[in-house]
C-alpha positions, 0 to 999 in steps of 0.5 A: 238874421238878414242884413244889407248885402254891402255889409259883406266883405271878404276877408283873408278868404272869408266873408266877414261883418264889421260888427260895432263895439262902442266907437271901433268895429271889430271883424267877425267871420259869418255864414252865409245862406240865401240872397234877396231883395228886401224893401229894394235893398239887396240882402243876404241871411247870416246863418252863423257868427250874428246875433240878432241886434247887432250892429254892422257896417253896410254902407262903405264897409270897405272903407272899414276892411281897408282901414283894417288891412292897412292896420295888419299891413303895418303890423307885418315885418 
C-alpha cells in the first residue's frame, strides 16, 4: 500500500495513520518501508497495519493527531 507521505504521524513514539471509520478517524500504528515521488506527491509504502482501500487522513492529518492528543490530555488525571 503507498499513501501520500503527510498522511504519516508519530505518535507516542510510532508512526501512525488516521484511517476514517464513518464521520470519526481512528489511529492505527503501520510499518513503514520505501519513500518516493509519485505524480509529484511524496509518499511512502505502508508494509504493515493498512489495508488496501482504506481511507486515511493526508492533508492536515496533524490537525487529526492534535484533536487526538488533546482528547488523551483531558482523560489523564
Amino acid at each position: 500500500v503507498v499513501i501520500p507521505e503527510e498522511a504519516i504521524q508519530r505518535h507516542d513514539g510510532r508512526s501512525v495513520v488516521f484511517e476514517r471509520e464513518g464521520a470519526h478517524f481512528s489511529v492505527g500504528e503501520v510499518s513503514v518501508g520505501r519513500h518516493g515521488h509519485f505524480q509529484g506527491q511524496r509518499v511512502v509504502e505502508v508494509v504493515d497495519g493498512l489495508q488496501t482501500g482504506a481511507l486515511v487522513a493526508t492533508t492536515n492529518s496533524f490537525l487529526v493527531k492534535a484533536e487526538l492528543e488533546k482528547d488523551s490530555a483531558g482523560h489523564q488525571h
